[in-house]
N, C-alpha and C positions, 0 to 999 in steps of 0.2 A: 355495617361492613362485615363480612364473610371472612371468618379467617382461615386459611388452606392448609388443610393436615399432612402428613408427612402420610406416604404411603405406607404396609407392611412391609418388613423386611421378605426381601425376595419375589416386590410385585411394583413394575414403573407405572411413574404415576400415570393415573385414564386406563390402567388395564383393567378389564373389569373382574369383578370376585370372580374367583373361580378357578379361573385362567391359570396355564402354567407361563413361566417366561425364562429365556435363555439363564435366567440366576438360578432356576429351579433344574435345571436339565443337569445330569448326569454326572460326575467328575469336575462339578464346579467346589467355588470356595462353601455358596449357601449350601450347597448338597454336598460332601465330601461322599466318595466311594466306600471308604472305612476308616479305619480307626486311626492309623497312618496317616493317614492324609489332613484326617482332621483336626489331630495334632500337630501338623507341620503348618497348618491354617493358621491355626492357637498361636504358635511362635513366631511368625511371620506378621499375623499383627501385634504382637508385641518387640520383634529384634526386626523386622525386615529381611528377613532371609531369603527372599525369593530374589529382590532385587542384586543382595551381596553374590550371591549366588551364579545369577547371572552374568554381574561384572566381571568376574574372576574365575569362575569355573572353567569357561573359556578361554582365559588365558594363554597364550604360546608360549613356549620352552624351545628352544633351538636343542640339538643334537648333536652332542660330539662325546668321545669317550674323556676327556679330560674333566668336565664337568662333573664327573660322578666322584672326583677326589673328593669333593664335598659331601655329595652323598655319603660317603663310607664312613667321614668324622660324624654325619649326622647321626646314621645309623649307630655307632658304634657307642655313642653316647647313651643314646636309648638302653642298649644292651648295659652301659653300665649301670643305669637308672636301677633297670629291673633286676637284676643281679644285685647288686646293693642293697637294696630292700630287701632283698630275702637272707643276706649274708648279718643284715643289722637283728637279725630276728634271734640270732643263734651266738654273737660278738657279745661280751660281757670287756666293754672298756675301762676294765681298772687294772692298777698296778699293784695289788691286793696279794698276799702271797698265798700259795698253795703250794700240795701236794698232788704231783701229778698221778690220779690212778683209771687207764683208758686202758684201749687197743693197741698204742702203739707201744710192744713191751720196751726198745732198750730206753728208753725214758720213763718207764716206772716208778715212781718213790723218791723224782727228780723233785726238789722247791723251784718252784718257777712262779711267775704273774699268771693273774687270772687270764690276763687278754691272748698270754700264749695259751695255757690250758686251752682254752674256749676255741684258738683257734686251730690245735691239734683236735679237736671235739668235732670242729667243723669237720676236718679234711677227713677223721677214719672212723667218726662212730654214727655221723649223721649219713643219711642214705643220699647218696647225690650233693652230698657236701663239696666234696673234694673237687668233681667237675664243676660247679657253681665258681668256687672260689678260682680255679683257672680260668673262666671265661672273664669273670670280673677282670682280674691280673694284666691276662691278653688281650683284652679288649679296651683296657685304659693304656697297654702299649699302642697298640693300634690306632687308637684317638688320637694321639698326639701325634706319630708320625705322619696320620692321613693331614693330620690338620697342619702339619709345617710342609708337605709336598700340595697341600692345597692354598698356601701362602703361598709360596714360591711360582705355581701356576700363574695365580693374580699377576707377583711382581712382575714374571719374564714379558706375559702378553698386556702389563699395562693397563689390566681392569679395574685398576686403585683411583684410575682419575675419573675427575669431576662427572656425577654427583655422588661417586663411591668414597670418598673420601674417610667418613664415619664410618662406612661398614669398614673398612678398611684397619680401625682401630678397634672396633667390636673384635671382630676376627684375632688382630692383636691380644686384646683383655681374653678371650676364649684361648686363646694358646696358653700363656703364661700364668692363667688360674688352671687349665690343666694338668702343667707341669707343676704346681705345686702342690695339688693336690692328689698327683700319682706321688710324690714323694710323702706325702703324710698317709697316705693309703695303705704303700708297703713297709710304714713306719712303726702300724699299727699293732702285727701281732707282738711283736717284741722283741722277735729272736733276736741272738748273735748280730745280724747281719744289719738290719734296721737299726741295732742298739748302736752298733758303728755307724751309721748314716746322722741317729738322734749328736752323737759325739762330735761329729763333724760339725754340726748344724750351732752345736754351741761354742766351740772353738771358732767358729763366724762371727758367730753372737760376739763373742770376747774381746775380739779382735776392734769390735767399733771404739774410736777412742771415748773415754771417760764415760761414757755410758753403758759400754757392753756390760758390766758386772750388774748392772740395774735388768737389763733387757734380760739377761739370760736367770737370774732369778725371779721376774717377772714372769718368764715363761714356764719355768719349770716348776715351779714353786717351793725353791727351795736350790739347794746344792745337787748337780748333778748327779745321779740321775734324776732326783727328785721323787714326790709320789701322784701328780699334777700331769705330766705331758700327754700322757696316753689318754685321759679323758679329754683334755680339753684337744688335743687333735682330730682326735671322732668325733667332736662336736664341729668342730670346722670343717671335717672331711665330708660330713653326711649331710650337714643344713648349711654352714652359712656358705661355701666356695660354692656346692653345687647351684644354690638358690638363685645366688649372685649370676652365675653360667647359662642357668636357662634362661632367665631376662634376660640376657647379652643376645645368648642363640633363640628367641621370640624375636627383637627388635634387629638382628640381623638378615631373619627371614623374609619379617616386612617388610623390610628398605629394597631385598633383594626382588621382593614383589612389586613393591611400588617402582622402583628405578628400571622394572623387566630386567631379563637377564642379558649379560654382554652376547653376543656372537660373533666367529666369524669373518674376516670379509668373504665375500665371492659375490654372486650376479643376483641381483634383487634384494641384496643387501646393503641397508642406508642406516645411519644412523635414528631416523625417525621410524623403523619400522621392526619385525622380529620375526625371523622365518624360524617357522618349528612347527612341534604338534601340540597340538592341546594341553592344557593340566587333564582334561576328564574328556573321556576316560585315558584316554593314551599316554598319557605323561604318570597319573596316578596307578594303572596297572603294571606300567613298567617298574615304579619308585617301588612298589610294593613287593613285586616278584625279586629287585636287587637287593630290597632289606633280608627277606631270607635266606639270600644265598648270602648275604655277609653275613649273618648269625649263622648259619649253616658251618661257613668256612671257620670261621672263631670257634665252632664248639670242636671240630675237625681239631683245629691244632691242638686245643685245650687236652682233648682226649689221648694225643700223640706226646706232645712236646710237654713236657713239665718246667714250669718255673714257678721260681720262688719256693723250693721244696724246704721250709722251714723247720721240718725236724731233721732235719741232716744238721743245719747251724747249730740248735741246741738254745735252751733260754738267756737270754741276755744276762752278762756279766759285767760291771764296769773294768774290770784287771784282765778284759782281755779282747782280743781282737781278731777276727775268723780272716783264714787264708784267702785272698782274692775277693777280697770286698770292694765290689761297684755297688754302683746303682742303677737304677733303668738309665737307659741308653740317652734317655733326655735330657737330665741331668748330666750325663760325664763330661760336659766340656765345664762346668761347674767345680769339677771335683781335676781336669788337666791345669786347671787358672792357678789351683793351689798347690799342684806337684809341680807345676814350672816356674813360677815366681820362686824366686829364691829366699832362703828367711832372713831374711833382712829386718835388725829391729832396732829403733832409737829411744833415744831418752827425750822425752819433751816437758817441762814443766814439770818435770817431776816425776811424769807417767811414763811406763813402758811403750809405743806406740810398734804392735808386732805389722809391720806393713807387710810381711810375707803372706797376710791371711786378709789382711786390711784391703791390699792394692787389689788381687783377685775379686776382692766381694764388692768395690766399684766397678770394676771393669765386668762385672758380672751383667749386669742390665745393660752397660753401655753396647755387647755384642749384640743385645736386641734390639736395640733402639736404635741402633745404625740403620737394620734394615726395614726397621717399622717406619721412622722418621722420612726415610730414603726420596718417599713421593710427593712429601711437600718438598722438600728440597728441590726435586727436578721439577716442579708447577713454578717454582720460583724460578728457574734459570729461564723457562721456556716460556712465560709471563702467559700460557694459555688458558683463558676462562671459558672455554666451550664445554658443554658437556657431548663424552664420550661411551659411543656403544658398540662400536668396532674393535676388536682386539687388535694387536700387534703382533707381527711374526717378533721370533725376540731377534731376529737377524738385522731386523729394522728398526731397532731401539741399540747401536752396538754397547752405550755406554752403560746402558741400565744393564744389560744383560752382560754383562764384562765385573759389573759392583755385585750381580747377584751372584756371578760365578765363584768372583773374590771371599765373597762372605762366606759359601759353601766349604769353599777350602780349609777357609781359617777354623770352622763349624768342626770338619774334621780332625786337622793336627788337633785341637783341641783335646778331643773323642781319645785321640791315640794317645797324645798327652797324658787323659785319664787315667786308660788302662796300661800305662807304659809295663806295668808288672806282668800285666798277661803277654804281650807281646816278648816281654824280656823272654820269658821261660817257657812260653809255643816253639818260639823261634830260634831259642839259643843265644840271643844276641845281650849285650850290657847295657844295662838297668841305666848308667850314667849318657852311655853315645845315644840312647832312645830321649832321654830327658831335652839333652843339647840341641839332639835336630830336631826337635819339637820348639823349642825354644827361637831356634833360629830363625825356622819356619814358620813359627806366628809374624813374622814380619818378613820374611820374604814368600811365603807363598803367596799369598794374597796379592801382592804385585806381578809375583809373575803371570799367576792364572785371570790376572784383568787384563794382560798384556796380549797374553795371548787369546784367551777367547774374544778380544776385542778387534784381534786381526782377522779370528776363523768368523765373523760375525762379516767384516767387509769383503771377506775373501767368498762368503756364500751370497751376498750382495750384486757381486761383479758376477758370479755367476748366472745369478735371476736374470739380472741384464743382457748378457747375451742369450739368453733361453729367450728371452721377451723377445731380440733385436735376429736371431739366427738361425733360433729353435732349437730343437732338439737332436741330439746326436743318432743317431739311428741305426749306427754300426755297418752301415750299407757302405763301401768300397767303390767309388766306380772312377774310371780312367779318361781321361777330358784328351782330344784327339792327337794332343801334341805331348801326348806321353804322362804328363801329371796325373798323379792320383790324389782322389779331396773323399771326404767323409759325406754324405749327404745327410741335412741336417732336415727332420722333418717339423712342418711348421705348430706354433702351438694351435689350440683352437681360441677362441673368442673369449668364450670361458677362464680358458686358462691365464691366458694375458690378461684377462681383467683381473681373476684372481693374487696373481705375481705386482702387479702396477698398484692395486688399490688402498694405497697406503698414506700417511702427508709425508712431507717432508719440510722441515720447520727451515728458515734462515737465522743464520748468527745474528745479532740482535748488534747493533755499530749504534757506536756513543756520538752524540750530534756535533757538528762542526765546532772547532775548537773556539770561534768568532760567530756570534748570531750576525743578525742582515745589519743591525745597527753598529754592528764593529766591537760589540762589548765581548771583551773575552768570556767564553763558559768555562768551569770549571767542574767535573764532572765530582762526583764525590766516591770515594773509594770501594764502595757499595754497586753503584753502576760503573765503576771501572771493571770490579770482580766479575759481576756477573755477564760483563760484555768477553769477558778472555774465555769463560766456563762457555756459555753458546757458541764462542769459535770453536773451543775444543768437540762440545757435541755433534753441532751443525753444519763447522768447514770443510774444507777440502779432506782431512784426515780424520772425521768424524766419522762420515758417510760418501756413498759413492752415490751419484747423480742417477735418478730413477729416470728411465728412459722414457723421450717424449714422445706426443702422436707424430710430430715433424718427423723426427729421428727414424721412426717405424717407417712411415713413410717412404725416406732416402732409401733405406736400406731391401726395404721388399721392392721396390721400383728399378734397382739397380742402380740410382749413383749415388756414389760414395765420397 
């Protein structure tokens, strides 16, 4: 028996010596062009990259300006990244004493921490220190405000449901590890101002019953201020929160890749399908030319706007406490929770229990978790398991967009709450009557701002309806033979009426006859009693206004009425 040899590489079998064959020709794998290619050869049989490539390179991305809120948190992070890394190169994190002797003289011969030193070092003796350290600053403000106005996008148009659900809580965990770690960020040089932030943070600390006294010498290592908090913050600030952040923001990309991106309605738009342009190049040369004009705009402000000018505060003292101390803006409603609560404080067991500082620092997360929580709650009223790639006008959701409105509000009293000092002495007004109606107003704005954007939500509803049913007002005047004058309304186009119309509209969900067929009475259980009153309130008559049918269009463009 003859056994059959494998050909040479780059010759099918029966070709004879010599011969050249399509594997040998020009820009193939056997022949690469150059050294490029034949390295992308190399890696492709080992990762598969031609195939990954293919899959997703072409990918579609829909186009709308609201989408790019994303983009800017994304961008903005980056910016922190790389700004970070250069600002860790020149930060000296101890609370080590020195003698200040630099550039900037009225601080000369001042005792202060190294971590200030180091970071008046940055801002006036390193070349491009000072701008560096503003972009960092600005650019972790920026982050976080893109990233709560790109929550709120999601919440109003509904992109949280199913299969978004996870990303939905990534997004969540990337907000709130933001926010704590723009608070340990500008916690770091030391000053005045941050050292009132660190004071705050332990009178939180304190405030937890029977345990604060552990927690807060746990953290600081020792009695306030300690000689502990500043290093071990810069360790949390630079590796573990950030580390923690980009796996969040890795696996919230891929879901967002895998699950395609929401869009949209209007015409050729289905749930099963995604109108846009490419990731490559068109989507990729866009992404790219936005990342610079955001790093662009952030070095622009940096260069204008100064914040956080930490030799004005002066180095941290514990006996004392600088004029008009906030904190970044994302924080302040943290810091309203504990100027409006009133101190209120008990004796329990023995223990002091300061709930003036206690009730705040629960109610602290609970303001988040209202609106993170929010959309399983409403999956649960509406019992819908479909997956969703259609957005929502927020006028077609009135209840969701009435809770987000409400939260917004409360977000701000908050805010003003915080700074009730600034606003006392801007505006001339008393420190006590700013407290009160903040006070009040955490409980009644919130009701009323759901009240009422839940009406201007129906009230732009009945509007779509007649634009669907009558068209468009036209401004045109004209006089009908028997003296009446009427508007002439021009009609929509096809487009547009699809666009207006292409929405669901859910039914109240009704608990089953009180009697099945065999006469046995049901008894519903108070669980399905709730959630059947909450779908009246969403779905009923007073929820929403009835989307206009093709019957209806019909009547109406036909002439009878």
């Amino acid at each position: 028996m003859s056994a059959e040899t494998s050909p040479p590489p780059g010759r099918k079998a029966g070709a004879p010596s010599g011969t050249s064959t399509s594997a040998d020709a020009p820009g193939s794998r056997a022949n690469p062009d150059n050294k490029w290619e034949a390295a992308a050869d190399w890696t492709d049989g080992r990762l598969g990259i031609y195939s990954l490539a293919k899959a997703n390179l072409r990918k579609i991305f829909p186009d709308h300006w609201s989408f790019m809120l994303g983009e800017i948190a994304l961008y903005t992070f980056v910016i922190i990244i790389l700004t970070g890394v250069w600002l860790t190169l020149f930060f000296v994190p101890s609370m080590g004493e020195t003698v200040y002797h630099g550039k900037y003289l009225p601080l000369n011969g001042i005792r202060m921490s190294e971590a200030y030193s180091s970071t008046l070092d940055i801002s006036f003796d390193i070349r491009g220190g000072l701008l560096i350290r503003q972009i960092h600053h600005w650019a972790a403000i920026l982050f976080v405000a893109s990233m709560y106005v790109h929550m709120m996008r999601v919440f109003f148009t509904g992109a949280f449901r199913k299969p978004r659900e996870l990303n939905w809580l990534f997004g969540a965990g990337l907000l709130i590890l933001g926010m704590f770690d723009g608070f340990m960020g500008y916690s770091l040089p030391d000053d005045l101002l941050s050292g009132t932030g660190l004071r705050f943070m332990e009178g939180a600390i304190l405030a937890v019953p029977i345990i604060g006294t552990y927690l807060m010498f746990f953290l600081y290592g020792g009695q306030f201020p300690g000689t502990a908090i500043i290093p071990r913050l810069f360790t949390v600030h630079v590796l573990l929160i950030p580390g923690i952040m980009l796996g969040l923001l890795v696996a919230h990309l891929i879901l967002v890749f895998y699950h395609k991106h929401t869009q949209w309605a209007g015409p050729g738009r289905t749930e099963k399908n995604v109108v846009g342009m490419p990731l490559m190049p068109v989507y990729m040369a866009k992404a790219g030319g936005f990342f610079f004009l955001v790093f662009g705009i952030v070095s622009a402000i940096s260069a204008i706007a100064t914040v956080n000018p930490i030799w004005r505060y002066g180095p941290y003292r514990p006996d004392q406490v600088s004029t008009d101390a906030q904190p970044d803006w994302y924080m302040g409603y943290s810091e309203g929770l504990i100027r409006l609560m009133p101190g209120w404080e008990i004796r329990f067991l023995g223990h002091t229990l300061n709930l003036g500082v206690f009730i705040p620092l629960v109610v602290f997360p609970l303001v988040l978790l209202s609106i993170w929580l929010y959309p399983f709650f409403e999956n649960w009223v509406i019992g819908d398991k479909r997956e969703h790639h259609i957005l929502d006008k927020p006028r077609n959701a009135p209840v969701r967009t009435a809770f987000g409105a409400a939260w917004m509000g409360l977000y701000v009293v908050l805010l003003v709450g915080g700074g009730n000092d600034l606003f006392a002495t801007h505006f001339h007004m008393s420190l006590n009557a700013i407290s009160w109606a903040c006070r009040i107003g955490f409980f009644v704005v919130p009701v009323v701002i759901f009240y009422i954007t839940k009406r201007w939500c129906l009230g732009l509803q009945r509007r779509d309806r007649e634009k669907v049913l009558h068209g468009r007002e036209s401004g045109i005047i004209v006089r009908k033979p028997h003296g009446e004058f009427i508007e002439v309304h021009e009609p929509l186009t096809p487009e547009q009426r699809y666009t207006y119309t292409a929405y669901e509209q859910y039914a109240p969900i009704e608990l089953p006859p009180e009697v099945d067929e065999n006469g046995v009475a049901r008894k519903p259980s108070r669980t399905d009693r709730l959630r059947a009153r909450l779908s009246k309130y969403y779905f009923g008559s007073y929820g929403q206004i009835a989307r206009p049918s093709a019957e209806e269009y019909r009547k109406v463009t036909s002439g009878h009425h």
